[in-house]
N, CA, C and O atoms as a Tinker XYZ file with bonds, in Angstrom:
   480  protein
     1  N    101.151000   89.688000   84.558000    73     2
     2  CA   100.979000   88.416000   85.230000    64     1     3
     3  C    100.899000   88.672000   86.731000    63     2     4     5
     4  O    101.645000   89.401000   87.385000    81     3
     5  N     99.954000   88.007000   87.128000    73     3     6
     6  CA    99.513000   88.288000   88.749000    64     5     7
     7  C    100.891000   87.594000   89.557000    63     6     8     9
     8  O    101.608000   88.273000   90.292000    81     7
     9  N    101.080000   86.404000   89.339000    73     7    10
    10  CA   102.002000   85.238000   89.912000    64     9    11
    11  C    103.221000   85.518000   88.852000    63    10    12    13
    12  O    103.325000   85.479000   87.626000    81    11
    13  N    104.398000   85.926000   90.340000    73    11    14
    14  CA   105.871000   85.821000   89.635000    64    13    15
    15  C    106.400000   84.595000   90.267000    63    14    16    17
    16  O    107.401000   85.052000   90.819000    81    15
    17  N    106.383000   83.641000   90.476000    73    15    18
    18  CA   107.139000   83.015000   90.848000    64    17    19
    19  C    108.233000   82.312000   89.906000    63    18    20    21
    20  O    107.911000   81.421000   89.121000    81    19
    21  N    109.209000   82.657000   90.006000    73    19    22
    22  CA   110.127000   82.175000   88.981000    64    21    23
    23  C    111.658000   81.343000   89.436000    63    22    24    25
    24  O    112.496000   80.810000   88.709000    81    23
    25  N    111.609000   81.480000   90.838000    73    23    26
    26  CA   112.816000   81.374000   91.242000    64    25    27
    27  C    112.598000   80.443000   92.239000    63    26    28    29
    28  O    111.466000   79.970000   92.333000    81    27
    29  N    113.445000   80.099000   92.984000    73    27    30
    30  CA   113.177000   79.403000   94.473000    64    29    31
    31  C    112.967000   80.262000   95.511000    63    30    32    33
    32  O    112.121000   80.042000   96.378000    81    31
    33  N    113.674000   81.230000   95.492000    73    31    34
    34  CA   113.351000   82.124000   96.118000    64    33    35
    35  C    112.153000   82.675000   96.519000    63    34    36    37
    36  O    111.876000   83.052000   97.657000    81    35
    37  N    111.246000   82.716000   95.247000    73    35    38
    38  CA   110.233000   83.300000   95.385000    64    37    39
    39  C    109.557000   82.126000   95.549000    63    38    40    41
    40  O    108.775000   82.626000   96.358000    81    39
    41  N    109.259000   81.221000   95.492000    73    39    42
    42  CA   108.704000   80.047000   96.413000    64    41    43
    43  C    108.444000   79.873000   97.997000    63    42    44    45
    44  O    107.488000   79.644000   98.736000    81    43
    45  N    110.188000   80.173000   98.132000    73    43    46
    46  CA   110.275000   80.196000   99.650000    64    45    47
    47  C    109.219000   81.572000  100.234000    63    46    48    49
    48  O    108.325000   81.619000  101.078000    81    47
    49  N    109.564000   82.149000   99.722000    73    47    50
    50  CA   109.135000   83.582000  100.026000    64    49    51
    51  C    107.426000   84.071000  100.530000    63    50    52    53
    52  O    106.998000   84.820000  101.409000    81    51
    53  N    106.628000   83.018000   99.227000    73    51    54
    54  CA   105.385000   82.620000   99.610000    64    53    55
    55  C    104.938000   81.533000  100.627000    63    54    56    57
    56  O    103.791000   81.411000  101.056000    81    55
    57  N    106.118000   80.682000  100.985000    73    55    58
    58  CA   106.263000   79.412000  102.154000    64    57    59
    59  C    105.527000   80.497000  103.478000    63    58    60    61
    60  O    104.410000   80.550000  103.992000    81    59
    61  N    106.681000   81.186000  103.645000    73    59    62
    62  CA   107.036000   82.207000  104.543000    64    61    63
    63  C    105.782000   83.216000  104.454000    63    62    64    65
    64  O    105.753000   84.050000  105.358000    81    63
    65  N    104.879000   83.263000  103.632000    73    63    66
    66  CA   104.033000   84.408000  103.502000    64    65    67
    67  C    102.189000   83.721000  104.116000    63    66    68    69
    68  O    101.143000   84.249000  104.494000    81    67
    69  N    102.706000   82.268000  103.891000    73    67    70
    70  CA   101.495000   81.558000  104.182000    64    69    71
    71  C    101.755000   81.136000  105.584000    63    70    72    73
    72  O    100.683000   80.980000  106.170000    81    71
    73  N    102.620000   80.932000  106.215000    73    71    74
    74  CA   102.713000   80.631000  107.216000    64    73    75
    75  C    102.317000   81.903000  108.302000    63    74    76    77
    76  O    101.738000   81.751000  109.378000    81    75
    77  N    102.841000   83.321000  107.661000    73    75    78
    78  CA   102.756000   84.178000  108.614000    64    77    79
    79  C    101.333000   84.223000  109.011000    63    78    80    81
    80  O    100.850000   84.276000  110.142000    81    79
    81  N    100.670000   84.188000  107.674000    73    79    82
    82  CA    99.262000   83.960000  107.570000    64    81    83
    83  C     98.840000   83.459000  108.521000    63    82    84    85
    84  O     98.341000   84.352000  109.206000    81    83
    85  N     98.712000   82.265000  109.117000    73    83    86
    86  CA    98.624000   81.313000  109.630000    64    85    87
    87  C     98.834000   81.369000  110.783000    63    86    88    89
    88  O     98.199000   80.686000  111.587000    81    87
    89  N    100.179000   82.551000  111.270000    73    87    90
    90  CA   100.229000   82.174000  112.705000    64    89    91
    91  C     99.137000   83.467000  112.920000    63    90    92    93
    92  O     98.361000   83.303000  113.861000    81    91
    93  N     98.995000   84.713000  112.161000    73    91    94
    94  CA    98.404000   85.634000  112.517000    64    93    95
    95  C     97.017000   85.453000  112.617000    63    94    96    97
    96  O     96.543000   86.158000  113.507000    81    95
    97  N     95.883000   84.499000  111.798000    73    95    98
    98  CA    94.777000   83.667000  112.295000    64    97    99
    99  C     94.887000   83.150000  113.297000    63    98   100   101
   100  O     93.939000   83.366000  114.053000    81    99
   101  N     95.855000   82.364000  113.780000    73    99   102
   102  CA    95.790000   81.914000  115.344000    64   101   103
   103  C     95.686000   83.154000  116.385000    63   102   104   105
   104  O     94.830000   83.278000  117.260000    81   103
   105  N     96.895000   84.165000  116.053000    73   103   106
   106  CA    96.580000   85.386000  116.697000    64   105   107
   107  C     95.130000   85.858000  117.386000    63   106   108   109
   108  O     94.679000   86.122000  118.500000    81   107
   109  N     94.619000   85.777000  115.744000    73   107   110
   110  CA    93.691000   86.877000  116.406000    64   109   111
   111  C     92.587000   85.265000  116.615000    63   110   112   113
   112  O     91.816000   85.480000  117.551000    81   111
   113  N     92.442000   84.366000  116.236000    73   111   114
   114  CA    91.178000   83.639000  116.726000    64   113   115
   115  C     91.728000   82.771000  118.392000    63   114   116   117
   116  O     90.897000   82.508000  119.261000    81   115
   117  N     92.645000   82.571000  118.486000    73   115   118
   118  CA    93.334000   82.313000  120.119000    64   117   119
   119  C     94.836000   82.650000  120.245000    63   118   120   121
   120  O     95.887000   82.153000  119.838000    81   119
   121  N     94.404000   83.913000  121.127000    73   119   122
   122  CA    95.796000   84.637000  121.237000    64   121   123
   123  C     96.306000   83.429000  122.169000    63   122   124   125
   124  O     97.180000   82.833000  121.539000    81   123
   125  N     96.133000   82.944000  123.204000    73   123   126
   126  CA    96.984000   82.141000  123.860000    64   125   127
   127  C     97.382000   81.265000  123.252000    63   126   128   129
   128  O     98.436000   81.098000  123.865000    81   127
   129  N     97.384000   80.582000  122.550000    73   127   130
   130  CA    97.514000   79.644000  121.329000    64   129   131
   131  C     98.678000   79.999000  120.571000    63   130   132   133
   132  O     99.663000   79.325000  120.273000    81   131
   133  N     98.327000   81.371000  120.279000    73   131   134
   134  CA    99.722000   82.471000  119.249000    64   133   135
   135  C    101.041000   82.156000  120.300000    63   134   136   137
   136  O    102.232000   81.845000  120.284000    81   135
   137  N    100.304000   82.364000  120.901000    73   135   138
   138  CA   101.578000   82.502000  122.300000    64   137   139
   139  C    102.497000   81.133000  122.160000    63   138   140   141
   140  O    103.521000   80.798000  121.565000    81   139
   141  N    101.619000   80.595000  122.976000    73   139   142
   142  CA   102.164000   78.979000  122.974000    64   141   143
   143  C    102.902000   78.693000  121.189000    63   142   144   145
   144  O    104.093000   78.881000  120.941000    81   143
   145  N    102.213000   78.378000  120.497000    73   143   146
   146  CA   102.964000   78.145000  119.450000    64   145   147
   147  C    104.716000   78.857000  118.993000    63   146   148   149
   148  O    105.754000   78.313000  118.614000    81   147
   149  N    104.408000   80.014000  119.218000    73   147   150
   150  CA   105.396000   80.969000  119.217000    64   149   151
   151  C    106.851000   81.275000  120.077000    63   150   152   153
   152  O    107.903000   81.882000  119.881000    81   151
   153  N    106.185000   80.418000  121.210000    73   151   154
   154  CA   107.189000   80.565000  122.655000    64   153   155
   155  C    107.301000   81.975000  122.942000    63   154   156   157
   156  O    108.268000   82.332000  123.614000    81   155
   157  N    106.281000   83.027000  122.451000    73   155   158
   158  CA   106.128000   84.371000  123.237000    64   157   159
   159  C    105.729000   84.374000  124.623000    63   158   160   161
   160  O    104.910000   83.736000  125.286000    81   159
   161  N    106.535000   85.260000  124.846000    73   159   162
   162  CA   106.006000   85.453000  126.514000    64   161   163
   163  C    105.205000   86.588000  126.914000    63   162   164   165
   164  O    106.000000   87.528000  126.896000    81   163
   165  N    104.048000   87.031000  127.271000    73   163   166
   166  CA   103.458000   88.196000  127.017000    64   165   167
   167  C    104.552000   89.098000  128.060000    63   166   168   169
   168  O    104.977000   90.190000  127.683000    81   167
   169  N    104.812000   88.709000  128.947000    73   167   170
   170  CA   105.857000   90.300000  129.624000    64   169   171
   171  C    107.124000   90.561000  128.901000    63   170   172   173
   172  O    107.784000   91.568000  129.160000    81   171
   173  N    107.598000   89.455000  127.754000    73   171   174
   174  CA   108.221000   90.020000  126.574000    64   173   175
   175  C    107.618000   90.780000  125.396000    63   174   176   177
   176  O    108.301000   91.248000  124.485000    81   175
   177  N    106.440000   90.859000  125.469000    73   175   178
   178  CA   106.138000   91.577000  124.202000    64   177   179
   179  C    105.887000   93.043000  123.916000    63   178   180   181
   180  O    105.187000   93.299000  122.936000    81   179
   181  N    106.386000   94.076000  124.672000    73   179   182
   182  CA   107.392000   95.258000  124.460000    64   181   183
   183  C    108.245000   95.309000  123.903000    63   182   184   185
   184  O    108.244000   95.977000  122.869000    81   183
   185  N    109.613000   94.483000  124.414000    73   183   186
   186  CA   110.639000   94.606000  123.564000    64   185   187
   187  C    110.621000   93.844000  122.590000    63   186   188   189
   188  O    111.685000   93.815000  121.973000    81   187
   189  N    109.779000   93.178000  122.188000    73   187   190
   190  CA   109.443000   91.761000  120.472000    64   189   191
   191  C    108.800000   93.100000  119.764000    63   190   192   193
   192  O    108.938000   93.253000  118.550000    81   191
   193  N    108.087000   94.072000  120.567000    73   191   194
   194  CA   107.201000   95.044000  119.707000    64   193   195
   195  C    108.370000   96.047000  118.767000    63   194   196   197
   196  O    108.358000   96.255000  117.554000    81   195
   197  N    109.434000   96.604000  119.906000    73   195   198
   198  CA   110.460000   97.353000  119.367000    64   197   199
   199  C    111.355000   96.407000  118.369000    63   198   200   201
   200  O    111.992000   97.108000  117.584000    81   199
   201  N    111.528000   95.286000  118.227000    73   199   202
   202  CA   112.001000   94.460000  117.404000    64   201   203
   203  C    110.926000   94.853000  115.795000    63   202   204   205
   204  O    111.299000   95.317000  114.718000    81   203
   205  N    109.739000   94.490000  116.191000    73   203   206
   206  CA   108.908000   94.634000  114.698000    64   205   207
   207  C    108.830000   96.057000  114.964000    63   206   208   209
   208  O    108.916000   96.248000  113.751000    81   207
   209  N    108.767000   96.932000  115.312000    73   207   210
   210  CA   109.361000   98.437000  114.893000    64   209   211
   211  C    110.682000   98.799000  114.126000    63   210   212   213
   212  O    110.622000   99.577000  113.174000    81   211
   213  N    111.672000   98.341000  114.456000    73   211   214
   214  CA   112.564000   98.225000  114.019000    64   213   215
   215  C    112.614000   97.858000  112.620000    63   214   216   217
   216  O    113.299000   98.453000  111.787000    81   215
   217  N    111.667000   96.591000  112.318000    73   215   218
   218  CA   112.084000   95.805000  110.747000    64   217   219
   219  C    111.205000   96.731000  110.347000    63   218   220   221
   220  O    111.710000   97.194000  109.324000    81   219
   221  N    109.982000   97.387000  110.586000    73   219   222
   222  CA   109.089000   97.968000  109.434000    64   221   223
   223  C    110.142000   99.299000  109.380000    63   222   224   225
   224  O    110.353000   99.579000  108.200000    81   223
   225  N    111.081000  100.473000  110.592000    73   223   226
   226  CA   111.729000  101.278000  110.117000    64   225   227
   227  C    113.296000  100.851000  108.635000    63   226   228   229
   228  O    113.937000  101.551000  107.851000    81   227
   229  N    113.257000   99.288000  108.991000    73   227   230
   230  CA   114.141000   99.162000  107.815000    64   229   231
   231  C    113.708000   98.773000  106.514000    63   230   232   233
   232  O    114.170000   99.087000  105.417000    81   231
   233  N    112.703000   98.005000  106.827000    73   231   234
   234  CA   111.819000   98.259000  105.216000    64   233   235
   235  C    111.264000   99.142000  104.526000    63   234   236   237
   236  O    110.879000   99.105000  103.358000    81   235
   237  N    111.230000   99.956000  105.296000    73   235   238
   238  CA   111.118000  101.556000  105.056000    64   237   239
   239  C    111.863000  102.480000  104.471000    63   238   240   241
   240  O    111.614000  103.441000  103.744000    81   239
   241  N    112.918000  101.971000  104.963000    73   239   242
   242  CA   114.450000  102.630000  104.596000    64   241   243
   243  C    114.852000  101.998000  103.373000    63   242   244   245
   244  O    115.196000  102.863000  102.568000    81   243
   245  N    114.960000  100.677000  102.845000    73   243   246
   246  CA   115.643000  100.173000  102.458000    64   245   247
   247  C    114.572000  100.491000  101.286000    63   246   248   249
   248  O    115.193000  100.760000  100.257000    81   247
   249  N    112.974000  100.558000  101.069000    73   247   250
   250  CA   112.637000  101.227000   99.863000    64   249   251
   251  C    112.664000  102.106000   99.894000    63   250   252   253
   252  O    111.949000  102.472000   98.961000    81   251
   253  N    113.241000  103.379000  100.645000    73   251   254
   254  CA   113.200000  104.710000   99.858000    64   253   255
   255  C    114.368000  104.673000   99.812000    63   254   256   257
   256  O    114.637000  105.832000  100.125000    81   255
   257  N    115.296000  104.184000   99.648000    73   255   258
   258  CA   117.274000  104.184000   99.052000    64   257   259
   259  C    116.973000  103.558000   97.766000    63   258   260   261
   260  O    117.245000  104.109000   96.699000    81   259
   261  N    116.413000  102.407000   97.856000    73   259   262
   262  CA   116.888000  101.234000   96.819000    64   261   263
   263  C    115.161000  100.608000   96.174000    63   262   264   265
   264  O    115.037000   99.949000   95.142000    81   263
   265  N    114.413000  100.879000   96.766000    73   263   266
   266  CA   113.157000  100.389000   96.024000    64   265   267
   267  C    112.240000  101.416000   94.689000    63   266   268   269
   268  O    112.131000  102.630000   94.862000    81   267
   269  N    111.809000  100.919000   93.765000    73   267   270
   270  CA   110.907000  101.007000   92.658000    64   269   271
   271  C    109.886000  102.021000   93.597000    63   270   272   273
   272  O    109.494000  101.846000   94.751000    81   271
   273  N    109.614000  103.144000   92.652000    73   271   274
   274  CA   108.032000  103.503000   93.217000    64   273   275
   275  C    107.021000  102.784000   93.114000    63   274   276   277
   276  O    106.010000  103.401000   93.450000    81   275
   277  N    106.763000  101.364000   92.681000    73   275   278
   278  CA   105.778000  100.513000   93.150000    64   277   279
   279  C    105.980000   99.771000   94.568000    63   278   280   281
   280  O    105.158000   99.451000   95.426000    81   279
   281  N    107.350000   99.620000   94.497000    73   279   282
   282  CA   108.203000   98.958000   95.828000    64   281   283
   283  C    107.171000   99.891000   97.231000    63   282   284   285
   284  O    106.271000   99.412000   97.921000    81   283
   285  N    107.716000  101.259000   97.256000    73   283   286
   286  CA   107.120000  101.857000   97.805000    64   285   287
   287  C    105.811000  102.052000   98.355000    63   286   288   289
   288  O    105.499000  102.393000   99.496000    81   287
   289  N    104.808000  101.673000   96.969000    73   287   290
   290  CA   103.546000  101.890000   97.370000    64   289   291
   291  C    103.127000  100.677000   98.028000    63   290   292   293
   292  O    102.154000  100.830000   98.767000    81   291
   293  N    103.528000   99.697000   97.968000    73   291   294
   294  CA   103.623000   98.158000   98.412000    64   293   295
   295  C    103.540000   98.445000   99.792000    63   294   296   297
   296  O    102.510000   98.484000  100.465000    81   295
   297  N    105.096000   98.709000  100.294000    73   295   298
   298  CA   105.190000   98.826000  101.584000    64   297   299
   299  C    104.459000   99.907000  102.286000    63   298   300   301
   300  O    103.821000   99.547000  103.276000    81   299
   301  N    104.421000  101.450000  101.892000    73   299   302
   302  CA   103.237000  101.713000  102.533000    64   301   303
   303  C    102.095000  101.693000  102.854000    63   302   304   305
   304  O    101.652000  102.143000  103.911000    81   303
   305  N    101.265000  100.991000  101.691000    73   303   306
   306  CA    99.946000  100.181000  101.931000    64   305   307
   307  C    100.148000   99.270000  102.642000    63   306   308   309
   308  O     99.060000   98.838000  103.023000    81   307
   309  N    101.264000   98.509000  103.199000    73   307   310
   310  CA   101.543000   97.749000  104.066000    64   309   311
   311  C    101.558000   98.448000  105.414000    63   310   312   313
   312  O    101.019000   97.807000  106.316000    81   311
   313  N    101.884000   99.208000  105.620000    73   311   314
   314  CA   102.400000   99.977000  106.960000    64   313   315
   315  C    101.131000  100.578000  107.233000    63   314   316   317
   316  O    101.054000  100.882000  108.424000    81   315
   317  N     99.740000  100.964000  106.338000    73   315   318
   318  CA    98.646000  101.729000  106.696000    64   317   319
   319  C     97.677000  100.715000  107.161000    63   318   320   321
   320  O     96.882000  101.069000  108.033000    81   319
   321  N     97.621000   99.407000  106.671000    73   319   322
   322  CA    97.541000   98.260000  107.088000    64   321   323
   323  C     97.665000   98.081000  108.553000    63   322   324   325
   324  O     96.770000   98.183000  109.392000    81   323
   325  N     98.896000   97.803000  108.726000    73   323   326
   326  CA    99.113000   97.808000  110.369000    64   325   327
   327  C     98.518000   98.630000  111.012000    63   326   328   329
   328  O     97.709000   98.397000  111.910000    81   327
   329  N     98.923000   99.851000  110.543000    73   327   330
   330  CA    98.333000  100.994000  111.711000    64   329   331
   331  C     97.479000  101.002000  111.880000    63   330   332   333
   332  O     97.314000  101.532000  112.979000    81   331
   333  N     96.001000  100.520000  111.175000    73   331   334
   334  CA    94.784000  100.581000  110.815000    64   333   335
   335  C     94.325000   99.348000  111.816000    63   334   336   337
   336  O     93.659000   99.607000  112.818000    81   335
   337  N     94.643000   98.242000  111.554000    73   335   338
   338  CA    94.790000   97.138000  112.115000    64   337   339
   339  C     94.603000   97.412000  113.775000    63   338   340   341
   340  O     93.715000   97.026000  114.536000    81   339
   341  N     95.904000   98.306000  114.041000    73   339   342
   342  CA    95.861000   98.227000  115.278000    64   341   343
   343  C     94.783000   99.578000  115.630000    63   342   344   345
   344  O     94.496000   99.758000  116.813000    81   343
   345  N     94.273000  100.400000  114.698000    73   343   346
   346  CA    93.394000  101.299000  115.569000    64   345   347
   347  C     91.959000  100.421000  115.575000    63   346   348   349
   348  O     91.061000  100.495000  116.414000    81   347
   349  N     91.997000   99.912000  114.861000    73   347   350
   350  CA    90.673000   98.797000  114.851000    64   349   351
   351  C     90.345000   98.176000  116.751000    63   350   352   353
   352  O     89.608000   98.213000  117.737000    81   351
   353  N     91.757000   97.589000  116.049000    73   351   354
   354  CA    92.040000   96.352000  117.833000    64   353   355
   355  C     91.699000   97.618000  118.735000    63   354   356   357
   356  O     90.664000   97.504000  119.391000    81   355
   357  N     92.316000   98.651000  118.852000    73   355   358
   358  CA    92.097000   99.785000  120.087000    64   357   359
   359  C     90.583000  100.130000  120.031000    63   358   360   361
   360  O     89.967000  100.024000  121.092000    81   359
   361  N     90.082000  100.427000  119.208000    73   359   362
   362  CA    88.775000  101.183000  118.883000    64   361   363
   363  C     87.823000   99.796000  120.100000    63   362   364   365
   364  O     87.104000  100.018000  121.074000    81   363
   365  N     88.258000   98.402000  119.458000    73   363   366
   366  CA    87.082000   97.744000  120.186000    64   365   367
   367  C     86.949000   97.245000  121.490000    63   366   368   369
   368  O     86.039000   96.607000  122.020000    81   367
   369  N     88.685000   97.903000  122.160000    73   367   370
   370  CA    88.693000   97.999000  123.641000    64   369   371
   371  C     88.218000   98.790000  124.036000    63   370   372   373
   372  O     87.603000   98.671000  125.095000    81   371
   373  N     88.270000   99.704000  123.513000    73   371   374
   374  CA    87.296000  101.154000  124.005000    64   373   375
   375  C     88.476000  102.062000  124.365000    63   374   376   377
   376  O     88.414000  102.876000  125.286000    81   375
   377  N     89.731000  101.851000  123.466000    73   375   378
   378  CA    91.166000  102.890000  124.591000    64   377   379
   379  C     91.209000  104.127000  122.691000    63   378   380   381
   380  O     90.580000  104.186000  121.634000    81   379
   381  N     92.144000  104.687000  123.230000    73   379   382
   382  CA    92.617000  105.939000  122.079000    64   381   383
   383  C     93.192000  105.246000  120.610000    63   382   384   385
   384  O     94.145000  104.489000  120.421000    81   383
   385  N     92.203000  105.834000  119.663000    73   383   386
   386  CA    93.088000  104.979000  118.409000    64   385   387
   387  C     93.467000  106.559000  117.509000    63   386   388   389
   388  O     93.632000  106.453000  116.294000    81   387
   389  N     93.545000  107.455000  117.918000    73   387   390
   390  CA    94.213000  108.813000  117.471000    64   389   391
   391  C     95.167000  108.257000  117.217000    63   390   392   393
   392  O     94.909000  107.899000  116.068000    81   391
   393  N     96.830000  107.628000  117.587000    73   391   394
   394  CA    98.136000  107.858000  117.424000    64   393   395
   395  C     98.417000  106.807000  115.987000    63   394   396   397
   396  O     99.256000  106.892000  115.090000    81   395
   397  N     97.346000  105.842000  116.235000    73   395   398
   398  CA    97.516000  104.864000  114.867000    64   397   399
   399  C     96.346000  105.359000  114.319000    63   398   400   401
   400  O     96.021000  104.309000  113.766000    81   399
   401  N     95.492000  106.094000  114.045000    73   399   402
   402  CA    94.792000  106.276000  112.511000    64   401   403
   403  C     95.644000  107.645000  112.195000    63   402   404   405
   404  O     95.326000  108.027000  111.069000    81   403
   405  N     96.598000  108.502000  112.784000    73   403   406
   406  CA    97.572000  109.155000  112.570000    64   405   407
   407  C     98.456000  108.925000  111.316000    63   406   408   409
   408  O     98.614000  109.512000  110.246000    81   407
   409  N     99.116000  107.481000  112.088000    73   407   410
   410  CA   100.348000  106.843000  111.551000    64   409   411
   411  C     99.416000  106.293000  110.004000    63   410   412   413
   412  O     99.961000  106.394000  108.904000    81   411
   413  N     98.335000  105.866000  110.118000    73   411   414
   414  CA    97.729000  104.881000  108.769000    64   413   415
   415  C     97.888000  105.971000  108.176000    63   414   416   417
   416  O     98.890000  105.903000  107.464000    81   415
   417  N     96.995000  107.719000  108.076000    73   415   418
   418  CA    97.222000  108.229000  107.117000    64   417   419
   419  C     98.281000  109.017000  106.420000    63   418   420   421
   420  O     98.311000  109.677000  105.382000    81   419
   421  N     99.100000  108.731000  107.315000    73   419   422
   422  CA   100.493000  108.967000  106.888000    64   421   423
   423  C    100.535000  108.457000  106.171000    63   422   424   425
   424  O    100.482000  109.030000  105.082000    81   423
   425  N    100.662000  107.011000  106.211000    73   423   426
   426  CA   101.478000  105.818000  105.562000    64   425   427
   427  C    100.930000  105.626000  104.132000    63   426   428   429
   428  O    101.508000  105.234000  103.118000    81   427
   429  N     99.160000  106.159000  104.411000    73   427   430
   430  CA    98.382000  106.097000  103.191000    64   429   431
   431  C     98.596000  107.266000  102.393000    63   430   432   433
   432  O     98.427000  107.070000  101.190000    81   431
   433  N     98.934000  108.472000  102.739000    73   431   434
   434  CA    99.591000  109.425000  102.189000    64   433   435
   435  C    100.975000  108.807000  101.269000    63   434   436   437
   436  O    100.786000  108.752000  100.054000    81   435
   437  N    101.886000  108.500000  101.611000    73   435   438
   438  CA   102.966000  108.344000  101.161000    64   437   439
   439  C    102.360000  107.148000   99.754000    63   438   440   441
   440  O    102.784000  106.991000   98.609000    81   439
   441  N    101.166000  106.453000  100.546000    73   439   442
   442  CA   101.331000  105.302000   99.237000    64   441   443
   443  C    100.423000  105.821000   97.947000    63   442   444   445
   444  O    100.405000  105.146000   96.917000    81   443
   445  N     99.667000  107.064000   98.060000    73   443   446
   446  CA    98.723000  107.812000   97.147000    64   445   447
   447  C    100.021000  108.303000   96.194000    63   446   448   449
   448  O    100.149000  108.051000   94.996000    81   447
   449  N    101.035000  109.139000   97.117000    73   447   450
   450  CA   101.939000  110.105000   96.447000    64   449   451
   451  C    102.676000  109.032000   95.600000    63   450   452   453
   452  O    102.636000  109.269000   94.392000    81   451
   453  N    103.382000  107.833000   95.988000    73   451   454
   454  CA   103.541000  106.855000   95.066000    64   453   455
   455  C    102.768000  106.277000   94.044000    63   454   456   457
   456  O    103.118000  106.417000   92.872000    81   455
   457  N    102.023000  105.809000   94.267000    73   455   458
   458  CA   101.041000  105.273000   93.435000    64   457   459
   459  C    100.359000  106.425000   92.693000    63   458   460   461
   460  O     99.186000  106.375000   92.320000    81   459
   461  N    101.217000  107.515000   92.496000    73   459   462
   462  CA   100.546000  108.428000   91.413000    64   461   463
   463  C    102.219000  108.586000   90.565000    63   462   464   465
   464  O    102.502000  109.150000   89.508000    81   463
   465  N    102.709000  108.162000   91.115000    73   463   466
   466  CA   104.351000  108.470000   90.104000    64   465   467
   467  C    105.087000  108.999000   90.959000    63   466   468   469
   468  O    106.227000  109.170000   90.528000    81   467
   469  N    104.897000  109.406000   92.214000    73   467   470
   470  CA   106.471000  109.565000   93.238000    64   469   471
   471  C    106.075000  110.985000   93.580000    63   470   472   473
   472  O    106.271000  111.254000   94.765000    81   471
   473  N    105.621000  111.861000   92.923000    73   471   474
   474  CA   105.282000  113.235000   92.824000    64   473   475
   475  C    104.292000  113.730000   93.166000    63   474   476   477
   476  O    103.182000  113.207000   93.067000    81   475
   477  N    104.585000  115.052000   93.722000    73   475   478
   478  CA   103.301000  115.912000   94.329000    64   477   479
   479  C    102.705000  116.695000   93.007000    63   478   480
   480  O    101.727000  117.434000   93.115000    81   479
């Protein structure tokens, strides 16, 4: 079954998943907009950056202690995502996207080695 929703939880969970949605379309179609909505301040967004560094190093953590090897492949296809994401955004300023298509194939590494059973 594609759709688990079984709980409230997992209701909320998709609340929360559509919304992110949502602010991240504003993002990228009017960043000032993201802003405003958000109450970000762009000379705060260094340390908001080390904040979402932070949660992806604990979602990170918290599936390789306690998550499923699907758990895993989840979140690192998630994390190659980002990185990718952002070598994209760099690529079409014209600045260095070496350090994030780095990090993507890392991340895409880890989610191959999962998504084959955990094992080399």
């Amino acid at each position: 079954m594609f759709l688990m929703l079984d709980t409230i939880a997992h209701y909320l969970a998709l609340g929360i998943a559509v919304f992110l949605l949502v602010l991240g379309i504003v993002f990228v179609m009017a960043p000032e907009k993201g802003l405003a909505m958000t109450r970000h301040r762009a000379e705060n967004l260094p340390t908001i950056m080390a904040g979402r560094y932070f949660f992806m190093a604990l979602i990170a953590l918290g599936v390789a202690f306690r998550g499923s090897v699907s758990d895993v492949t989840y979140v690192a296809a998630g994390l190659a995502g980002v990185a990718i994401f952002d070598a994209l955004t760099y690529y079409r300023a014209g600045t260095s996207i070496l350090p994030h298509i780095v990090a993507g194939l890392g991340a895409l590494l880890v989610m191959f080695v999962a998504y084959s059973g955990g094992e080399l």
